[in-house]
C-alpha positions as CSV (number, residue, x, y, z in Angstrom):
1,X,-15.8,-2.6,-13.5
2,X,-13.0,-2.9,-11.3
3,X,-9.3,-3.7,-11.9
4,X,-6.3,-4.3,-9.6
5,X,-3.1,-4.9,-10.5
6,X,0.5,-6.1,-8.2
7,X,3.8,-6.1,-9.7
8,X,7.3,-6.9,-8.2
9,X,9.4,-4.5,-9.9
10,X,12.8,-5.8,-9.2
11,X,15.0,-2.7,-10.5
12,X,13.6,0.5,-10.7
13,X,14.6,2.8,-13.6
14,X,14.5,5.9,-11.3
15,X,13.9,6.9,-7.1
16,X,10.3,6.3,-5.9
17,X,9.0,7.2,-2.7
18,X,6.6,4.5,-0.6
19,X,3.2,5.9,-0.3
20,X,2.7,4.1,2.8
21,X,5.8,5.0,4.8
22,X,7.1,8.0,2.8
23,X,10.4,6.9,3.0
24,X,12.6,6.4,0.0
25,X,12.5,3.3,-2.1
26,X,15.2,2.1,-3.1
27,X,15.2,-1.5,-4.9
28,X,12.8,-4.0,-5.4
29,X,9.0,-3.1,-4.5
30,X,5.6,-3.6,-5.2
31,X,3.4,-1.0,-7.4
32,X,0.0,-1.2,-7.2
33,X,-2.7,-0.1,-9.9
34,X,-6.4,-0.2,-9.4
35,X,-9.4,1.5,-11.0
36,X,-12.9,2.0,-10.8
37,X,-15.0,3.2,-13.0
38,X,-13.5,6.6,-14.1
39,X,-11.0,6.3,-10.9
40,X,-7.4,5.0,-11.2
41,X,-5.2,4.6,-8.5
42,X,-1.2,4.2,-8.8
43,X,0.8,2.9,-5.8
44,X,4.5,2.0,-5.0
45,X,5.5,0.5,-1.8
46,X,7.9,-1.1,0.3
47,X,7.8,-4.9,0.1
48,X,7.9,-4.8,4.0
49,X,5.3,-2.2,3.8
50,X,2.3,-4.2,1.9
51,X,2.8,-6.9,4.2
52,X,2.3,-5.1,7.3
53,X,-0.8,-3.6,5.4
54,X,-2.3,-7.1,3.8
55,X,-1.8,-8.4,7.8
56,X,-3.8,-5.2,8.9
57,X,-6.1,-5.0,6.8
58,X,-7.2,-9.4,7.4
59,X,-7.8,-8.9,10.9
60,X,-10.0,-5.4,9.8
61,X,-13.5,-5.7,10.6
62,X,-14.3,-3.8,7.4
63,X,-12.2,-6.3,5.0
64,X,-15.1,-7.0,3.0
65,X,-16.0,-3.4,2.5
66,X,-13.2,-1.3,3.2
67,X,-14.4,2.7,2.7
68,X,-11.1,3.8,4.1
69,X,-7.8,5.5,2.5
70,X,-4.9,3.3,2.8
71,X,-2.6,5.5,3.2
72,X,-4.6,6.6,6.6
73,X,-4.8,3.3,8.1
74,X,-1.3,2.4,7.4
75,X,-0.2,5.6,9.1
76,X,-2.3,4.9,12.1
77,X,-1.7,0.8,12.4
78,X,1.9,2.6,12.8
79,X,1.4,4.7,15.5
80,X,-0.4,1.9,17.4
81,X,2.3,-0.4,16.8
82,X,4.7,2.4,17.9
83,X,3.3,2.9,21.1
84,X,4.5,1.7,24.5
């Protein structure tokens, strides 16, 4: 069974760092928790940062059956967007 979880945390109690961007967060942000069978996944992000990813990922292809570490995509949606 699958679970997935978003929560706005408004004030964090201590410094997190996005694990999309790797950048420092600072205030209010989304963490992310998801598991699968015996896997769990914990996330926190940039508000600005799951956007740009949630865009992404509905004009994906794969959507339906994304295989792929989000991490990696967000990194390379970046450079893409980055380039001349």
């Amino acid at each position: 069974m699958s679970v997935y979880e978003e929560k706005i945390i408004n004030k964090p109690q201590k410094a997190y760092w996005c694990d999309l961007c790797g950048r420092p967060i600072t205030g209010r942000h989304v963490r992310i928790f998801q598991a699968d069978g015996g896997d769990v996944w914990r996330m926190r992000v940039h508000i600005e940062c799951q956007k740009k990813m949630d865009n992404w990922c509905a004009s994906c292809e794969y959507r339906g059956d994304c295989q792929s570490d989000i991490r990696e995509c967000f990194y390379e949606n970046s450079k893409e967007e980055a380039m001349p």
